[in-house]
DSSP file (Angstrom, degrees, kcal/mol; ACC not computed):
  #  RESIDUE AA STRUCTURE BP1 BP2  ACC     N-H-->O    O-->H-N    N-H-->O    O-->H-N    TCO  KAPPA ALPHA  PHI   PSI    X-CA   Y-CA   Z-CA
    1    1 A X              0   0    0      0, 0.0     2,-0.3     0, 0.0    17,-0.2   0.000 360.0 360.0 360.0 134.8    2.9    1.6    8.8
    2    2 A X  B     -A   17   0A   0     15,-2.0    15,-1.8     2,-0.0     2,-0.2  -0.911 360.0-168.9-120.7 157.8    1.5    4.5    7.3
    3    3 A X        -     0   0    0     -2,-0.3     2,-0.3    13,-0.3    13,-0.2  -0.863  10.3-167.7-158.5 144.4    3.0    6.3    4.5
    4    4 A X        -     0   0    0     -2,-0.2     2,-0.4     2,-0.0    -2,-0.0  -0.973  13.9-150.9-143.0 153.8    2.2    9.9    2.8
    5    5 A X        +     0   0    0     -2,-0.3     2,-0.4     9,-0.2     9,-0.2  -0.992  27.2 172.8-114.3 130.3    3.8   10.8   -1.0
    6    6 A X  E     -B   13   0B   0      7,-1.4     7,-0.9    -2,-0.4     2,-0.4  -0.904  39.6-130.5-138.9 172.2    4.4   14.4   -1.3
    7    7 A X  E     +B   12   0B   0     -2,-0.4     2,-0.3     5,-0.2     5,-0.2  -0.872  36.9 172.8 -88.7 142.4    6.1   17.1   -3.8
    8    8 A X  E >  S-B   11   0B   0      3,-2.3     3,-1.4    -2,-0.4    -2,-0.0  -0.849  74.0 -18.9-130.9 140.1    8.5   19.5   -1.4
    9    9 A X  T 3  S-     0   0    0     -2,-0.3     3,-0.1     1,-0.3    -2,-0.0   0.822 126.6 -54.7  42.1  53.1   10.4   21.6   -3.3
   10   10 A X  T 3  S+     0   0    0      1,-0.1     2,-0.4     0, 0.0    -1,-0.3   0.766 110.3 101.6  33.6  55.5   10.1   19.8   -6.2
   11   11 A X  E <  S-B    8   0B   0     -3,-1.4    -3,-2.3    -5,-0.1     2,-0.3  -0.970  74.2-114.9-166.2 126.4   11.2   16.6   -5.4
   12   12 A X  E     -B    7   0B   0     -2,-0.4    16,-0.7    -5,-0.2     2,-0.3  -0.776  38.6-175.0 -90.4 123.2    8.9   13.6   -4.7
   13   13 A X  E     -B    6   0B   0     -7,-0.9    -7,-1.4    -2,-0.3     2,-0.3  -0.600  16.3-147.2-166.4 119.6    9.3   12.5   -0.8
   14   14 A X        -     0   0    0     12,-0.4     2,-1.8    -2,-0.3    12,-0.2  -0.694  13.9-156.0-119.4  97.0    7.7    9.4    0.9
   15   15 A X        -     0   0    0     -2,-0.3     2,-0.7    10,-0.2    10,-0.2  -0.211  14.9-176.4 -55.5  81.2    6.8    9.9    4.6
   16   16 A X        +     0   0    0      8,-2.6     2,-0.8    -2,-1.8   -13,-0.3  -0.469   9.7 169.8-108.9 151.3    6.5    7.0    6.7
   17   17 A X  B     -A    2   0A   0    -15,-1.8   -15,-2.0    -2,-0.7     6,-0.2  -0.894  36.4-135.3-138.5 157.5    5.7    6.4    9.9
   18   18 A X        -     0   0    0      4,-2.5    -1,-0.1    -2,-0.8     5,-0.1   0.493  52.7-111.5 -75.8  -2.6    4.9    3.5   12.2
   19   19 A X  S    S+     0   0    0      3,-0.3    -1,-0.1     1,-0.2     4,-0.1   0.415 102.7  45.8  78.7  -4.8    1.8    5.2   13.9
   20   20 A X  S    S-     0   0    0      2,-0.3    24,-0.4    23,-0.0    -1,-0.2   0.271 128.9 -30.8-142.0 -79.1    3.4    5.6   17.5
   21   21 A X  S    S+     0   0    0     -3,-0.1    20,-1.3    19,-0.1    -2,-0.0   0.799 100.0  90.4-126.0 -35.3    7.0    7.1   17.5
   22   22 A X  B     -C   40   0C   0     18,-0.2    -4,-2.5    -5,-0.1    -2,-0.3  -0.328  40.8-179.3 -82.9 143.6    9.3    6.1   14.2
   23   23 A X        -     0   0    0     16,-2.1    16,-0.2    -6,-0.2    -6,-0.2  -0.776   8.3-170.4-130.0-171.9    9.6    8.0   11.0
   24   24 A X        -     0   0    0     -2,-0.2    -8,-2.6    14,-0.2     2,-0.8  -0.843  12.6-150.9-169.7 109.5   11.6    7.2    8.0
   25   25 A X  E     -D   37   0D   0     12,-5.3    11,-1.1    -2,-0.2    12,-1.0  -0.731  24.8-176.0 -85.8 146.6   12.0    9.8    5.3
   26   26 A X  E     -D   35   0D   0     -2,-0.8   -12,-0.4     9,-0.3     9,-0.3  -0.535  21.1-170.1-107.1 171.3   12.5    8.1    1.5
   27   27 A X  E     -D   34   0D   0      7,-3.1     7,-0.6   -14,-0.2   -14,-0.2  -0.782  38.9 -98.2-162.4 150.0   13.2    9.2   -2.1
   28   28 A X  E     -D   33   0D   0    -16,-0.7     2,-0.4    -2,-0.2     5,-0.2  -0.643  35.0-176.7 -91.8 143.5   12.9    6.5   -5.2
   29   29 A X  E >   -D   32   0D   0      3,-1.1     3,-1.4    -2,-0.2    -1,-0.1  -0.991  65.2 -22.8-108.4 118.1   15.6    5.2   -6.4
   30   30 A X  T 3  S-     0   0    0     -2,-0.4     3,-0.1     1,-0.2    -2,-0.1   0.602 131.1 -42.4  60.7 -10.6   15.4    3.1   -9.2
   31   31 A X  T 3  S+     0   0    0      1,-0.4     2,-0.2     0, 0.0    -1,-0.2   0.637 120.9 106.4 120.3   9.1   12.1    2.3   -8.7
   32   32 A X  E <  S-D   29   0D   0     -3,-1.4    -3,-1.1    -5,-0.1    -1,-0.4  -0.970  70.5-122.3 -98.9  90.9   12.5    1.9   -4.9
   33   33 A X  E     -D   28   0D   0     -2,-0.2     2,-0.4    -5,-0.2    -5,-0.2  -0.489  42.0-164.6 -58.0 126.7   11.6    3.8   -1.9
   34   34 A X  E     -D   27   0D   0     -7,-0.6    -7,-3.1    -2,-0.3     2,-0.5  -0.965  24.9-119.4-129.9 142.1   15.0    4.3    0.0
   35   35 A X  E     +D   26   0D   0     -2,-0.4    -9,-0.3    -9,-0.3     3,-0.1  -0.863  38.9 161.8 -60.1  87.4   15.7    5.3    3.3
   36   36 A X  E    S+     0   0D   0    -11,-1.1     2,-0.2    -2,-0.5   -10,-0.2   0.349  72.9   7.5 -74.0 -15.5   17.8    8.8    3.3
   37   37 A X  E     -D   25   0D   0    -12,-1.0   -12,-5.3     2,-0.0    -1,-0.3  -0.770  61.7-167.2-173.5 136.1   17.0    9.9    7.3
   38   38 A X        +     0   0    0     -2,-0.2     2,-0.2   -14,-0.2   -14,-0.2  -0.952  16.5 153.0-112.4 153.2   15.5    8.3   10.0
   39   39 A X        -     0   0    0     -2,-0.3   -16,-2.1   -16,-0.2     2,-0.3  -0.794  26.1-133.3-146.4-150.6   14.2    9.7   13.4
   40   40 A X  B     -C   22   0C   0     -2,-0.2     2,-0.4   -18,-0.2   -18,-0.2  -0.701  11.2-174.8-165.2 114.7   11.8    9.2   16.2
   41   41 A X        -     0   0    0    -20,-1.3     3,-0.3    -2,-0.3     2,-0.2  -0.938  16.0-143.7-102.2 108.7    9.6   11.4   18.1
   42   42 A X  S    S+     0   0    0     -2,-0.4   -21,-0.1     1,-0.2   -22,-0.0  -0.491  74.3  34.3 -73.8 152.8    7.3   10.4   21.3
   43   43 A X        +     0   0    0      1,-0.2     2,-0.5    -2,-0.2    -1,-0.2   0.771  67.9 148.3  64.3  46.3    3.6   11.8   22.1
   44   44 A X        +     0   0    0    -24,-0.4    -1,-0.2    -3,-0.3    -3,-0.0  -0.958  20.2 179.4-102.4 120.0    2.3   12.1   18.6
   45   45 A X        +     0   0    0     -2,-0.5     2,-0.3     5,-0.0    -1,-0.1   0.382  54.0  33.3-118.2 -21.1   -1.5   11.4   18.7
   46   46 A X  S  > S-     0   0    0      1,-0.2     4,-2.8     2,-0.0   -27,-0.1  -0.826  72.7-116.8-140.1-170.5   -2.9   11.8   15.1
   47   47 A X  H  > S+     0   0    0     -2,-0.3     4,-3.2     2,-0.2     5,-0.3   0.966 125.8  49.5 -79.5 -63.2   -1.7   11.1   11.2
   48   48 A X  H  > S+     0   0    0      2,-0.2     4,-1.8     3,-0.2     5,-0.2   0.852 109.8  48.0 -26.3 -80.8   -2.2   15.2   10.9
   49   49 A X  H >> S+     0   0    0      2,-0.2     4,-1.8     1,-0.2     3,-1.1   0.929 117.7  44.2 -25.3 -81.2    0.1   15.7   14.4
   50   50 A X  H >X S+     0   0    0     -4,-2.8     4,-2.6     1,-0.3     3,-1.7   0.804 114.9  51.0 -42.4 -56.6    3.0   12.9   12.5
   51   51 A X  H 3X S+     0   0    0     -4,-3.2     4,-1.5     1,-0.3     5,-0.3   0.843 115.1  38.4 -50.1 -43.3    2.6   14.9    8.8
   52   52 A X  H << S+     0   0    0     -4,-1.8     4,-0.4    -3,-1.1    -1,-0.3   0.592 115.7  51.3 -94.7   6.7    3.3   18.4   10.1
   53   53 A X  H <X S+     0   0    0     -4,-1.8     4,-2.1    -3,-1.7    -2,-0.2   0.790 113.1  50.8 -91.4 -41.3    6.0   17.2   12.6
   54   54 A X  H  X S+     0   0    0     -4,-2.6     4,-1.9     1,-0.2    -2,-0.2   0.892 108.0  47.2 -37.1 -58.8    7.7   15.3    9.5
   55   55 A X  H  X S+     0   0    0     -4,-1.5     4,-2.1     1,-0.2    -1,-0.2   0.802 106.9  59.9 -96.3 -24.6    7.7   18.3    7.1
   56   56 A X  H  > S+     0   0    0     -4,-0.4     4,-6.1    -5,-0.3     5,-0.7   0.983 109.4  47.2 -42.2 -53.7    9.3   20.4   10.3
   57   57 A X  H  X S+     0   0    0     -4,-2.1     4,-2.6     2,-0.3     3,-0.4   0.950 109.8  51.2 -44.9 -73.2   12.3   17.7   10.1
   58   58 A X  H >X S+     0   0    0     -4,-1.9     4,-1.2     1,-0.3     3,-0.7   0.800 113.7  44.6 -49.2 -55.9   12.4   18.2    6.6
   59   59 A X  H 3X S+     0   0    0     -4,-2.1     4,-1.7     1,-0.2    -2,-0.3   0.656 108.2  49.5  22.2 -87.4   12.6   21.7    7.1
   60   60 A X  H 3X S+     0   0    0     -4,-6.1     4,-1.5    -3,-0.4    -1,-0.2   0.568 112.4  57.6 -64.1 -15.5   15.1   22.0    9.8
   61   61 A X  H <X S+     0   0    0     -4,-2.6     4,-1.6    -3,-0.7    -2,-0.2   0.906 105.9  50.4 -77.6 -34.5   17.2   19.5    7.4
   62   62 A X  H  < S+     0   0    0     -4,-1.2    -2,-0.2    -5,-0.4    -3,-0.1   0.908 108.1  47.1 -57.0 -50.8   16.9   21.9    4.8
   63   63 A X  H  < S+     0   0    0     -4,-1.7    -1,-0.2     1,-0.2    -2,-0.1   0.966 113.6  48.7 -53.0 -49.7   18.1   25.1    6.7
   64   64 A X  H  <        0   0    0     -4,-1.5    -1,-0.2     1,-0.3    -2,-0.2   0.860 360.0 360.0 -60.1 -45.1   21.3   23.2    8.2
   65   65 A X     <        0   0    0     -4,-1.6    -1,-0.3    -5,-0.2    -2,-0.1   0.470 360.0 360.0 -77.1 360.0   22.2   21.8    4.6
């Protein structure tokens, strides 16, 4: 499992993803990484590829919201 911590929009974010298809976006809680959306995307080939497909998600989560 690989894992990236980032600031978006001022608000600290941990991206992880299994390396093949699963992602799981977080935010601490309590002192916690917690789950708030998962999803899953096939044919992603690098760490780069999974990080910018992630922050799309986040993204498109943003707009609908």
């Amino acid at each position: 499992m690989k894992h990236w911590e980032v600031e978006h929009n001022e608000q600290h974010l941990r991206i992880e993803w299994n390396g093949t298809s699963n992602f799981n976006l977080q935010t601490p809680i309590g002192g916690q990484w917690v789950d708030y959306h998962c999803f899953t995307c096939y044919g992603i080939d690098s760490d780069d590829e999974a990080l910018n497909h992630a922050f799309d998600v986040i993204t498109e989560m943003e707009e609908a919201a």
